[in-house]
VOSE-989665 format. One record per atom (N, C-alpha, C, O): residue in one letter; x, z, y. Coordinates in pm, whole numbers, padded with zeros to 5 digits, always signed. Atoms other than C-alpha are relative to their C-alpha. Layout:
% VOSE-989665
AXZY...
***
This chain:
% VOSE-989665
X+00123+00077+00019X+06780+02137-00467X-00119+00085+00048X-00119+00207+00032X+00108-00137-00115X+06458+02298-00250X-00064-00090-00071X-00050-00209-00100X+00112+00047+00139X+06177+02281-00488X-00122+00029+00192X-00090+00086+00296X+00127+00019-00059X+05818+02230-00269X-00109+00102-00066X-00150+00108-00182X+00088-00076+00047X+05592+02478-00279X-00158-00066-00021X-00177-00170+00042X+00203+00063-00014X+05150+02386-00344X-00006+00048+00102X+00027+00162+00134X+00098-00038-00107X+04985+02357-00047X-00150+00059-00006X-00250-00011-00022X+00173-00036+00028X+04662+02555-00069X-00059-00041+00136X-00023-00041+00254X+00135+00076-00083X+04381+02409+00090X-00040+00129+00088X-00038+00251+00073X+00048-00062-00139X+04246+02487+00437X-00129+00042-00031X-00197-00043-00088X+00092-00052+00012X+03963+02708+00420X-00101-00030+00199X-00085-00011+00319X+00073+00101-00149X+03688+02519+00662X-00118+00115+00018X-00203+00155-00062X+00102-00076-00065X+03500+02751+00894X-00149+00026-00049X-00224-00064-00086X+00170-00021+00040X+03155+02904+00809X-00076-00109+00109X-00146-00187+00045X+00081+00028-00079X+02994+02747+01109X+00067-00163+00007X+00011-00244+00081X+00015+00141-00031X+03199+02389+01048X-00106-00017-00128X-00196-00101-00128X+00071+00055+00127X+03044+02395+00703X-00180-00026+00018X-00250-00108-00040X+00147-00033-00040X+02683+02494+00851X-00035-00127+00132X-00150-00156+00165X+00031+00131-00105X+02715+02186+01137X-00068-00076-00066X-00175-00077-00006X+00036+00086+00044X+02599+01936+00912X-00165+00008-00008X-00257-00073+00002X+00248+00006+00016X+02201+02103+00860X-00018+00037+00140X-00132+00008+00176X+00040-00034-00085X+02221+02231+01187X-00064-00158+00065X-00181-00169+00099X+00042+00123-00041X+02221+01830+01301X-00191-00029-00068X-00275-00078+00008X+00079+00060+00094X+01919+01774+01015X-00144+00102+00039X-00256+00052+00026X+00060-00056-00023X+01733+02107+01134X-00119-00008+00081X-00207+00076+00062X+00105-00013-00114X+01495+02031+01408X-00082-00119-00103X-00180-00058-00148X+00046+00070+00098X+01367+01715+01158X-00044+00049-00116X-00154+00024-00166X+00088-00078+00154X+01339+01931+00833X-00115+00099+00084X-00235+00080+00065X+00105-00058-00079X+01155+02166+01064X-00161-00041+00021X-00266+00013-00015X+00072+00140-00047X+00950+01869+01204X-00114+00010-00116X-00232+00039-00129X+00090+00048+00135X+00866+01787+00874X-00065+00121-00126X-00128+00087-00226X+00027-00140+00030X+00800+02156+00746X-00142-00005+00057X-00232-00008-00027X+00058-00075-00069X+00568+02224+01001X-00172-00123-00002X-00289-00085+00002X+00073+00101+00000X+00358+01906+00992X-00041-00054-00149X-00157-00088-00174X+00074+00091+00131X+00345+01758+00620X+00030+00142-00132X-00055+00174-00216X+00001-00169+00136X+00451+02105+00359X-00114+00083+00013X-00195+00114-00074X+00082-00070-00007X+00260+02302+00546X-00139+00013-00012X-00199+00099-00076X+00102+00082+00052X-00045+02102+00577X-00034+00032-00171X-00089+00119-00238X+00010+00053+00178X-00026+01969+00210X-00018+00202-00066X-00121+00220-00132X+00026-00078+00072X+00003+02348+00088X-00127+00082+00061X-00168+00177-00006X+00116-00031-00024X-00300+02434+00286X-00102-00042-00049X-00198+00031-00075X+00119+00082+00076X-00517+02191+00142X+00021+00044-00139X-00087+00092-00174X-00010-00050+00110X-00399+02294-00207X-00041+00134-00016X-00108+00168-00113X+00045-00138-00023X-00443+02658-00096X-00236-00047-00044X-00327-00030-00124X+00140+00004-00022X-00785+02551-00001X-00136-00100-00147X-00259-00099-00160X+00100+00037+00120X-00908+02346-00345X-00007+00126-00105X-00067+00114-00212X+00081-00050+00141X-00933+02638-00554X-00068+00202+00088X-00065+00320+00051X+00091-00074-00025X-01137+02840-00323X-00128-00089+00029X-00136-00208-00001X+00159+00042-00057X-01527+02787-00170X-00030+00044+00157X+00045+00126+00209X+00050-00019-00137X-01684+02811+00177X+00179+00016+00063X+00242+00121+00072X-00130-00033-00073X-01336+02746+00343X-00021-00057+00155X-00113-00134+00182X+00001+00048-00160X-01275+02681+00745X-00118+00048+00068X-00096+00117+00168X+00127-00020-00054X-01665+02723+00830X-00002+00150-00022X-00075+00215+00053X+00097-00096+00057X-01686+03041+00648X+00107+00110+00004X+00207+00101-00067X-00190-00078+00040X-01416+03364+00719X-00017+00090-00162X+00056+00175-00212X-00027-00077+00173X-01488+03492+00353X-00025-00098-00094X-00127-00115-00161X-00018+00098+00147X-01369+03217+00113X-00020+00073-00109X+00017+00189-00129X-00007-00083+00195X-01441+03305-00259X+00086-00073-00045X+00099-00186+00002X-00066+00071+00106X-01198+03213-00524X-00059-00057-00092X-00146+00020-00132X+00099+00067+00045X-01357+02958-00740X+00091-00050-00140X+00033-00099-00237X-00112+00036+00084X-01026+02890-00962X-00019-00201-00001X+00001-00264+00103X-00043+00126+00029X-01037+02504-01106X-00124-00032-00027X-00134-00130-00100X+00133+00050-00022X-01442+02499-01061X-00007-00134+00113X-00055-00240+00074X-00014+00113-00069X-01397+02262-00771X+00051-00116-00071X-00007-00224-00065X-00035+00184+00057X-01211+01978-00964X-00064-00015-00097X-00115-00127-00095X+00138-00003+00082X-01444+02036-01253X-00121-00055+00070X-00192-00106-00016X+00068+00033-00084X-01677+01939-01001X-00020-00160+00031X-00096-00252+00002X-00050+00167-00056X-01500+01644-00820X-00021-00098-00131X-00109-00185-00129X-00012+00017+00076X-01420+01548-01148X-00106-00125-00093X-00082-00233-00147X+00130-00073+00103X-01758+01567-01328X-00108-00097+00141X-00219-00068+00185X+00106+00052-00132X-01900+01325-01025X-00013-00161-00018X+00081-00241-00020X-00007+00142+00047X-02019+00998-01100X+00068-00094+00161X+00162-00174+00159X-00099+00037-00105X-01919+00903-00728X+00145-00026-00006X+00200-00136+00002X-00100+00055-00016X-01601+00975-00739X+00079-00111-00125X+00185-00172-00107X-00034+00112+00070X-01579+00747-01068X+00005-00144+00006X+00087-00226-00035X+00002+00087-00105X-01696+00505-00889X+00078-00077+00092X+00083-00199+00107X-00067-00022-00169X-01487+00546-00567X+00199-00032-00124X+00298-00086-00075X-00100+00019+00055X-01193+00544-00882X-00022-00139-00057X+00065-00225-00041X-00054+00161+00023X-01289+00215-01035X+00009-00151+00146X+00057-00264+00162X+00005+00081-00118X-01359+00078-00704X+00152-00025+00043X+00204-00135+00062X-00147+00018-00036X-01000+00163-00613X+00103-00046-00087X+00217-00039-00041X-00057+00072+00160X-00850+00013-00938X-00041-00152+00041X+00047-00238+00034X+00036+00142-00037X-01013-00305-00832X+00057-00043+00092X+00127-00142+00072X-00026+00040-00118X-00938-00326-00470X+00162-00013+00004X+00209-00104+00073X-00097-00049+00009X-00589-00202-00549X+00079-00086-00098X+00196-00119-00080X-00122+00125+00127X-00452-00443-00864X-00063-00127+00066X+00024-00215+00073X-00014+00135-00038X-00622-00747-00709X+00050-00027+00124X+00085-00145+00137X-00062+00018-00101X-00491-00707-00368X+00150+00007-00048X+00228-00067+00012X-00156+00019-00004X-00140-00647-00503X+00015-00115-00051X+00092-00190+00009X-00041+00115+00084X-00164-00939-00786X-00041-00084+00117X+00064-00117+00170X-00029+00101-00096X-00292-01183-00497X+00116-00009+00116X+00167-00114+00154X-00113-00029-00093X-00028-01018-00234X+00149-00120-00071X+00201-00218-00018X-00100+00038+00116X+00239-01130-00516X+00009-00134+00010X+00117-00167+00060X+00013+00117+00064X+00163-01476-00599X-00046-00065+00148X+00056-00119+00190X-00044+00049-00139X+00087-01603-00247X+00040+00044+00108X+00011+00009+00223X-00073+00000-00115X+00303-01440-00083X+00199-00081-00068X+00298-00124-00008X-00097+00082+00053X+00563-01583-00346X-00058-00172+00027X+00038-00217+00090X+00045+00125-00078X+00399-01950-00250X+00042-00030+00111X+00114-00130+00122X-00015+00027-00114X+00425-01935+00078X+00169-00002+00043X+00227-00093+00102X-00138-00004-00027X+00791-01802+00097X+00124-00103-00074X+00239-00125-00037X-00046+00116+00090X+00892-02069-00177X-00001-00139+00072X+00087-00222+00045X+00002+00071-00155X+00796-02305+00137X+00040-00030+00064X+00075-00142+00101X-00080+00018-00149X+00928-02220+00398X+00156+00037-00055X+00245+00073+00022X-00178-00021+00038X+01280-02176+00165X+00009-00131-00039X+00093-00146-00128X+00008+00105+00062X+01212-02537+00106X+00122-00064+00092X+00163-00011+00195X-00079+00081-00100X+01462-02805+00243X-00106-00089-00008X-00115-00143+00102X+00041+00145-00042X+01226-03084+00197X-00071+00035+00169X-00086-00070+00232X+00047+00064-00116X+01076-03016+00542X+00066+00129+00094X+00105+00242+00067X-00093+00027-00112X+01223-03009+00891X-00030+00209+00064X-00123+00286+00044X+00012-00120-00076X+01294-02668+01094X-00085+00012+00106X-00093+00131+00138X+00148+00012-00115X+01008-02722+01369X-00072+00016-00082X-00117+00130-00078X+00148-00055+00070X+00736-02731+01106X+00027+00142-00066X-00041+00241-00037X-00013-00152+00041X+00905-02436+00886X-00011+00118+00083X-00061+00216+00029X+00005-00094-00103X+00932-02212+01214X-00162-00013+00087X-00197+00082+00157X+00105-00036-00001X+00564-02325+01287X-00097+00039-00096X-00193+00107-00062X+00046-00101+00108X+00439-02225+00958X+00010+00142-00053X-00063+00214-00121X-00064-00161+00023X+00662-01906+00955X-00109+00036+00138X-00216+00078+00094X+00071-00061-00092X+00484-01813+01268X-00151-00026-00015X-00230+00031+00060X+00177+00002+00053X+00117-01915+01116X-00025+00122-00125X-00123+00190-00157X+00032-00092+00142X+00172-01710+00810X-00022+00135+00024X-00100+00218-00024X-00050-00189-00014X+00325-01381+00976X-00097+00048+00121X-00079+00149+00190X+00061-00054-00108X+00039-01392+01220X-00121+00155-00035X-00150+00249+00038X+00133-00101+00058X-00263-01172+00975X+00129+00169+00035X+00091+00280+00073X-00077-00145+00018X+00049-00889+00970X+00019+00053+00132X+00051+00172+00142X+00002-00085-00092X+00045-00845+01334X-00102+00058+00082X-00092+00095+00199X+00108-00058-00032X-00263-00726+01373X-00047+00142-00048X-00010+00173-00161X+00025-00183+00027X-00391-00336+01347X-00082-00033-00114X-00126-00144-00145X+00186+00031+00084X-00677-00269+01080X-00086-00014+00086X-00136-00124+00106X+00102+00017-00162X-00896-00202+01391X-00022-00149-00002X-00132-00194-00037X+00041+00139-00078X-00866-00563+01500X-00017-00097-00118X-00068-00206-00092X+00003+00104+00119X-00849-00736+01133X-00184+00093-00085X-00261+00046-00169X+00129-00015+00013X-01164-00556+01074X-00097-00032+00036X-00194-00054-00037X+00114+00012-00096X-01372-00612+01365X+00031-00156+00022X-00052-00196+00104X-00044+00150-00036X-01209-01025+01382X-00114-00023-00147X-00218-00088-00136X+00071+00081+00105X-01354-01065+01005X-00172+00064+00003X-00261-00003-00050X+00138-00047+00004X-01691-00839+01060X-00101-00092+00109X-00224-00091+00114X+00082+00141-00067X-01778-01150+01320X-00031-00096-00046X-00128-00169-00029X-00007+00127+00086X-01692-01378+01106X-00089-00023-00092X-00161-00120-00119X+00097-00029+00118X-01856-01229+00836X-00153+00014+00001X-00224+00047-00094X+00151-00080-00059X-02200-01167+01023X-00073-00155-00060X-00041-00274-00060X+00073+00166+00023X-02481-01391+00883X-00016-00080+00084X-00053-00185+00031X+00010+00130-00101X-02496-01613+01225X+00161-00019+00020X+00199-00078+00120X-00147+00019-00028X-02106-01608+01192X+00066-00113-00028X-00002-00185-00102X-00083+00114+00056X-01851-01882+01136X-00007-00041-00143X-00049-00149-00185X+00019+00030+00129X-01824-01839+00784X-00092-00057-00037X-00067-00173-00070X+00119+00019+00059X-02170-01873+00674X-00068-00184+00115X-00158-00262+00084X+00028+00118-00032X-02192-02178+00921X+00035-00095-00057X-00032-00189-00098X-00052+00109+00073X-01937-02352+00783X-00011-00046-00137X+00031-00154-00179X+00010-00002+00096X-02028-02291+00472X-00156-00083-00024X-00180-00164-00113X+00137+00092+00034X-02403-02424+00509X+00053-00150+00066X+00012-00258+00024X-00020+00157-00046X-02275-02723+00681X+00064-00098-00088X+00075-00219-00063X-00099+00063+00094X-02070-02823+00394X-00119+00022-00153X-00089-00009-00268X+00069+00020+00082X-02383-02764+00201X+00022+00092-00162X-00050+00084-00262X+00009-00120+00077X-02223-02453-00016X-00033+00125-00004X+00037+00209-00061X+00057-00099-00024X-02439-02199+00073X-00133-00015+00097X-00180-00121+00139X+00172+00012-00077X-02788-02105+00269X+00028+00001+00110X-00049-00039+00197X-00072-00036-00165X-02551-02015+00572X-00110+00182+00033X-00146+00231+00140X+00063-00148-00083X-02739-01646+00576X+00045+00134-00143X-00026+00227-00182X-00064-00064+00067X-02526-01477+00330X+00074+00138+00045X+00176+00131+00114X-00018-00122-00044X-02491-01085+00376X+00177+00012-00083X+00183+00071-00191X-00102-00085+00023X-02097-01040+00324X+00056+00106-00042X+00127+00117-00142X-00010-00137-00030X-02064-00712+00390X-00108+00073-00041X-00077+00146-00135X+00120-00033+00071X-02388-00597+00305X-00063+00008-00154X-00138+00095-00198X+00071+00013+00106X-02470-00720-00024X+00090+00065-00133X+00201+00026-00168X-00118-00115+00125X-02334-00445-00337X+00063-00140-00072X+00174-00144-00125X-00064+00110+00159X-02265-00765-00563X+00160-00064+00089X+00261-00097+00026X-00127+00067-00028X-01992-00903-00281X+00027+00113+00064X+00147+00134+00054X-00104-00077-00117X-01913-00634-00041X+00147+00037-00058X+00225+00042+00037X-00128-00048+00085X-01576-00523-00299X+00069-00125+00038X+00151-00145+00127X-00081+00152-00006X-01480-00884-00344X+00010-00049+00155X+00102-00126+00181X+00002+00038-00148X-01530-00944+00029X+00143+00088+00063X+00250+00040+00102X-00107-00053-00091X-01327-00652+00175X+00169+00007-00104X+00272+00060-00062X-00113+00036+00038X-01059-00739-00087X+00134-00093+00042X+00257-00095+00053X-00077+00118-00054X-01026-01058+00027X+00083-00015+00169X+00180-00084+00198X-00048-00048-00081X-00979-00929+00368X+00125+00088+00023X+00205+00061+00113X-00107-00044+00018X-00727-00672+00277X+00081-00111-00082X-00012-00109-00164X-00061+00076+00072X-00519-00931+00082X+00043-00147+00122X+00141-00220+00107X-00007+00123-00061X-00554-01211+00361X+00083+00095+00135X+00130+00026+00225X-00054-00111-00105X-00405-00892+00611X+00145+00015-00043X+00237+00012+00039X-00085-00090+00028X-00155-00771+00397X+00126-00129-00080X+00240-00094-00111X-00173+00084+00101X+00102-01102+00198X+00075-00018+00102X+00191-00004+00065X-00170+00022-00029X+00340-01176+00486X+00044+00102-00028X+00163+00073-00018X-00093-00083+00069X+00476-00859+00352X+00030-00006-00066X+00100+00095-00081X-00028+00038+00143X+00542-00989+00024X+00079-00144+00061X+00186-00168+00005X-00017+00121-00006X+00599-01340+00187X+00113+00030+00087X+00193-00064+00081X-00101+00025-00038X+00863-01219+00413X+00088+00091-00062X+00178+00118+00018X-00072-00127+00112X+01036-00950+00145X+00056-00127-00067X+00173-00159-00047X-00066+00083+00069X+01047-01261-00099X+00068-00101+00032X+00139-00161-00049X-00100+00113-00039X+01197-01521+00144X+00103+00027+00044X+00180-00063+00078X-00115-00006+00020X+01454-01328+00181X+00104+00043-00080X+00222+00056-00050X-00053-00003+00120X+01531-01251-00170X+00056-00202-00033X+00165-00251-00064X-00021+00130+00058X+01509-01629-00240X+00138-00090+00110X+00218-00183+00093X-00144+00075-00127X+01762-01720+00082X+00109+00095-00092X+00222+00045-00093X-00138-00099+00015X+02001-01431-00083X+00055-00060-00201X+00160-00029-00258X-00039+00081+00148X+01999-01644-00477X+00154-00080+00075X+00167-00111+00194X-00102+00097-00012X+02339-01838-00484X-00053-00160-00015X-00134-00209-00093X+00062+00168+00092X+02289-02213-00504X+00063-00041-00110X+00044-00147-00170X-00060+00074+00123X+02520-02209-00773X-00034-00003-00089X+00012-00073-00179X+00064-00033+00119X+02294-02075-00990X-00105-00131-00016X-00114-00181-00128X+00091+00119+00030X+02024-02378-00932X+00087-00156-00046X+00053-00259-00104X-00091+00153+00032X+02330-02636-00950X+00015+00002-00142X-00013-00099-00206X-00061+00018+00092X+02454-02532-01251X-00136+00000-00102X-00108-00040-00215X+00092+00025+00100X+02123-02530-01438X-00112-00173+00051X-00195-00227-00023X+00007+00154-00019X+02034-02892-01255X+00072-00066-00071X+00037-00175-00114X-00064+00082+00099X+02340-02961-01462X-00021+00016-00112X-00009-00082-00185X+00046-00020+00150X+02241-02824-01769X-00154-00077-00026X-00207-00056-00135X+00090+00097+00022X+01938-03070-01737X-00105+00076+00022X-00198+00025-00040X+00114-00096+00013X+01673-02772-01656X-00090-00037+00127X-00032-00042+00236X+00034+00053-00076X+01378-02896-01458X-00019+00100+00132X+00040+00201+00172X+00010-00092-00144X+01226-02790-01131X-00078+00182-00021X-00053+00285+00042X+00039-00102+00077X+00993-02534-01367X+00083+00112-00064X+00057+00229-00090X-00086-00055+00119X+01260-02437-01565X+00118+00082+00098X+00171+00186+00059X-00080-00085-00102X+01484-02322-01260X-00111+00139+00031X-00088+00258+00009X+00101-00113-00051X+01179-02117-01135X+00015+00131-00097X+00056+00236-00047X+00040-00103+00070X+01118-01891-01463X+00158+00041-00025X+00204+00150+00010X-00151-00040+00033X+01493-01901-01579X+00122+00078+00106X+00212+00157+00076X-00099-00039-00099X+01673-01844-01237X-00091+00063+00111X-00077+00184+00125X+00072-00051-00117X+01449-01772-00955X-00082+00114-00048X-00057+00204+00032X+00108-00141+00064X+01214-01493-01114X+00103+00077+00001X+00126+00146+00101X-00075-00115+00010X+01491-01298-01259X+00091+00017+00133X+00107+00138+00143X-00093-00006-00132X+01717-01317-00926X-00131+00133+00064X-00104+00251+00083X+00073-00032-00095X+01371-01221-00744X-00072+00176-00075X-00112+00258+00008X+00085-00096+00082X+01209-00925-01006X+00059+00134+00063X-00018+00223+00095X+00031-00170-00075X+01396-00606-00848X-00095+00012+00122X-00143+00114+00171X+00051-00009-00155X+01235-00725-00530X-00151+00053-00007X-00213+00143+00049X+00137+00003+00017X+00906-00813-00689X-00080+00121-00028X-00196+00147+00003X+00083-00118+00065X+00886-00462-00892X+00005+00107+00129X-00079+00196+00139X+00056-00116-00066X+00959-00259-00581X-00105-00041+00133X-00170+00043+00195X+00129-00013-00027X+00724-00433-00392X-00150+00021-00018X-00237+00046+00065X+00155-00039+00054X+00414-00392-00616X-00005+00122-00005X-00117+00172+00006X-00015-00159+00012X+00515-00042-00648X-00072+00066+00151X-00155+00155+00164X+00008-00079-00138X+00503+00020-00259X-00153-00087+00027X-00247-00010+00045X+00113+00062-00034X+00212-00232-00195X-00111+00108-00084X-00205+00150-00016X+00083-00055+00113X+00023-00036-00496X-00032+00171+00099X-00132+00188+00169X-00074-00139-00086X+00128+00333-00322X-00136-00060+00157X-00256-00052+00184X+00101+00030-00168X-00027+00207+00039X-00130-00050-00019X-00224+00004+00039X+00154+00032-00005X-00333+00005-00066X-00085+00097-00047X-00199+00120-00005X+00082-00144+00025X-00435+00308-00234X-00059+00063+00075X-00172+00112+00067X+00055-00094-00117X-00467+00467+00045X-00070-00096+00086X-00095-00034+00189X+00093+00096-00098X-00654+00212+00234X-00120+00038+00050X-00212+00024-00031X+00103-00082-00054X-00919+00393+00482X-00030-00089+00117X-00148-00119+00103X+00000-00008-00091X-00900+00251+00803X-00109-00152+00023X-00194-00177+00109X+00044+00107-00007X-00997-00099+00695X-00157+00002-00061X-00261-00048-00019X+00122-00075+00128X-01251+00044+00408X-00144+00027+00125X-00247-00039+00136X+00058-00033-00059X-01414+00205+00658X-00070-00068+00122X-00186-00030+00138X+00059+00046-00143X-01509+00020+00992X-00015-00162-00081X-00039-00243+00009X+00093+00105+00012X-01612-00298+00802X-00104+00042-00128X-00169-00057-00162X+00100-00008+00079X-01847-00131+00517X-00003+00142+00003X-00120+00176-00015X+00025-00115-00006X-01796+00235+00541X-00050+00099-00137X-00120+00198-00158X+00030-00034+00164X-01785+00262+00160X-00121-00038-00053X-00160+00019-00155X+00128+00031+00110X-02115+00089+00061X+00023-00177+00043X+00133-00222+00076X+00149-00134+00002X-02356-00028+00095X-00018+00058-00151X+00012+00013-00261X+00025-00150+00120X-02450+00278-00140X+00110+00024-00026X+00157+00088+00069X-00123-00017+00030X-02117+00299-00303X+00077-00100-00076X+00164-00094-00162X-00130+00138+00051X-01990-00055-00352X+00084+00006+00018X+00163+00003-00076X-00143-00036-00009X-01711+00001-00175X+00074+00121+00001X+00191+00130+00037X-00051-00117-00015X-01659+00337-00202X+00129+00002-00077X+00155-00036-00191X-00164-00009+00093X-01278+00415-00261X+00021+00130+00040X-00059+00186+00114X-00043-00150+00024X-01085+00763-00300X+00012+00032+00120X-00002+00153+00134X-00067-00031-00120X-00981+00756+00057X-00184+00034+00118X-00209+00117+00205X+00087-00070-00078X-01332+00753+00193X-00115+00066-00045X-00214+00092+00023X+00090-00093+00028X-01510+00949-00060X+00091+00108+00079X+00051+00122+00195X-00054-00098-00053X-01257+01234+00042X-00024-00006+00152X-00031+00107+00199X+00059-00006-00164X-01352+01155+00432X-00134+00055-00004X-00165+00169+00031X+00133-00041+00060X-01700+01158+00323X-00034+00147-00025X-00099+00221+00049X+00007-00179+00017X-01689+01512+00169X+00027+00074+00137X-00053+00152+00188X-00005-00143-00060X-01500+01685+00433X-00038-00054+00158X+00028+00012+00238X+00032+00018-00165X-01647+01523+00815X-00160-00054-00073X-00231-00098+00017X+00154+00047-00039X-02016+01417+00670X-00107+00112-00070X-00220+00150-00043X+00063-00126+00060X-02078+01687+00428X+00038+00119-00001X-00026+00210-00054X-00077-00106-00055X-01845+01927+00546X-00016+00139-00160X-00063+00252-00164X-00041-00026+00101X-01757+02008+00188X+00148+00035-00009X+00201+00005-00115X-00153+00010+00000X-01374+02096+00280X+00050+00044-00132X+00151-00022-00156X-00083-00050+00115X-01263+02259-00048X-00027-00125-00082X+00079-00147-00142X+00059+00074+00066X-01436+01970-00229X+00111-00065+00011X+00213-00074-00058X-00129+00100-00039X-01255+01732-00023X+00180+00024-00011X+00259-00064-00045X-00129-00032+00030X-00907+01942-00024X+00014-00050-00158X+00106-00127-00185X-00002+00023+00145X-00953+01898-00400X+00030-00112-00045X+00105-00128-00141X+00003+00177+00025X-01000+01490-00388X+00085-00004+00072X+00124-00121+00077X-00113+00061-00102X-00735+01499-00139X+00129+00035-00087X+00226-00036-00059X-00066-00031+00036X-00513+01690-00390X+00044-00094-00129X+00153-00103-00186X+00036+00097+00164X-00605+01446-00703X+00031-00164+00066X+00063-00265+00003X-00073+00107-00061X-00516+01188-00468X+00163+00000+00036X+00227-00104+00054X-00138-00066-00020X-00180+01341-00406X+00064-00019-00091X+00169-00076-00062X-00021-00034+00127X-00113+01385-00777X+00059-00184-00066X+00152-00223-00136X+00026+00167+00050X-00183+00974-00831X+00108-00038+00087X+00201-00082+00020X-00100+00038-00082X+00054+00900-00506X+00146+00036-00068X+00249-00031-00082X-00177-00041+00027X+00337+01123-00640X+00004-00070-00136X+00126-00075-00156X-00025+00056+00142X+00324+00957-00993X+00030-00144+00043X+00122-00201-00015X-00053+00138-00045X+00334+00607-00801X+00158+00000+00080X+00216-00104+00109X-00083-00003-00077X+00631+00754-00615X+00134+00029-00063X+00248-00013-00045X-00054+00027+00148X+00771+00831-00896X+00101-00050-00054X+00221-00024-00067X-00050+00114+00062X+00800+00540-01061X+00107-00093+00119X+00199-00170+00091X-00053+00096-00077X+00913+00387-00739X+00141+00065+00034X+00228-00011+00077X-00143-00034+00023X+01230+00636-00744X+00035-00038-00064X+00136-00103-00037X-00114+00034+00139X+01337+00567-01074X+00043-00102+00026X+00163-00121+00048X-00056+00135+00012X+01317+00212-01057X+00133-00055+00122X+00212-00148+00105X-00086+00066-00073X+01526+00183-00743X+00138+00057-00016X+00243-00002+00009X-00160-00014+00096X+01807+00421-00917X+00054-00092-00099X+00163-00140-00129X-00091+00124+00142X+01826+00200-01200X+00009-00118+00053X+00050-00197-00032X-00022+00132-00064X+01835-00110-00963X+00142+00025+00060X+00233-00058+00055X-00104+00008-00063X+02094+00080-00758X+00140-00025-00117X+00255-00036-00074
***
């Protein structure tokens, strides 16, 4: 009887084991050299003074964010972004769930749904650049808006948009928000194509109306979708500069001022760089806590 000896395991080359980062190397590199390095420069640079302009920085310790801090601006520039930021996501949400509830409709025909899908997803293919400078025409007191609006006899037709502190927030909201739902609207229509229909049959048979499908079956089907899109929508509008900027430029005075262009502000108008490294770091701090949340939740989804 020939007994079998254990096979001991093949001992795998130093250099096969080391193939795998070598592939990943020129990318971690990449990303070393461009976003670590960066990012720990600017951190370097909030807890000194006179930095870049000046070759003898002082150490200043945690006087700079005491500073930032301690600034009615940037409180400002924080509730401003609290505003711009939960009502653009809660409107993103709710019509971009509308719209995609729509066009997942059967009552109407595939020619109109495929020309409505292509009316909806048109605001998303546009830059900020061009969704800025399309509504800052619009928006101009001899503009469309304000025409149509006196012609219909709800307004004087010479209404400063952009200009006036009491609307400019609510204005460039509505702009970011009218830019930004087919991302929500095409995320949720294809959560709502991926529901079973067996789930709406069998609660048609249990007598549950058209309401009663919505909250009971369609919500919960749709809610991992919903939470990691407010998460990521929340995360990006935050950062919203590009649009902020070239239709109000953070005012007027500091109506619209948000985190993204007080921190511009500081370090290209007042050439405050440690200031700004500082608001750029406290902005960092708020991102990674949104980023966060947006790990966890998609482990516990996975």
């Amino acid at each position: 009887m020939s007994t079998t000896l254990p096979r001991t395991p093949r001992r795998i080359p130093v250099t096969r084991r080391l193939e795998p980062y070598a592939y990943v190397a020129p990318t971690s590199a990449l990303m070393i050299v461009l976003m670590l390095v960066p990012i720990g420069m600017v951190i370097g640079y909030s807890f000194f003074d006179n930095v870049i302009l000046n070759k003898s920085p002082e150490v200043v310790g945690l006087d700079n964010y005491i500073e930032v801090v301690t600034d009615t601006v940037f409180g400002t520039a924080i509730a401003n972004t609290l505003v711009f930021v939960s009502g653009s996501v809660a409107a993103h949400l709710v019509i971009g769930l509308a719209f995609a509830m729509m066009l997942n409709s059967t009552l109407l025909g595939p020619r109109i749904i495929g020309f409505f899908r292509g009316m909806f997803i048109l605001p998303w293919l546009f830059t900020a650049a061009i969704v800025a400078v399309l509504w800052r025409m619009l928006l101009a007191p001899n503009g469309v808006v304000n025409y149509v609006l006196a012609a219909l006899g709800l307004s004087t037709g010479t209404t400063e948009w952009l200009a006036d502190p009491g609307l400019a927030l609510g204005t460039v909201t509505f702009i970011n928000i009218w830019s930004g739902y087919p991302f929500f609207m095409i995320s949720l229509l294809a959560g709502l194509q991926g529901i079973p229909t067996d789930l709406h049959e069998a609660a048609k048979v249990d007598g549950a109306g058209a309401l009663q499908r919505f909250w009971s079956v369609t919500l919960p089907q749709l809610r991992p979708i919903i939470i990691s899109m407010a998460l990521l929508d929340f995360i990006w509008t935050s950062q919203q500069f590009a649009l902020i900027w070239m239709t109000t430029g953070g005012g007027p005075i500091v109506a619209t001022e948000m985190l993204s262009t007080y921190t511009y502000k500081l370090a290209f108008a007042k050439y405050e760089f440690a200031l700004a490294s500082t608001s750029a770091v406290l902005v960092l701090l708020l991102s990674m806590v949104l980023a966060v949340l947006y790990v966890r939740h998609q482990r516990a989804r996975d």
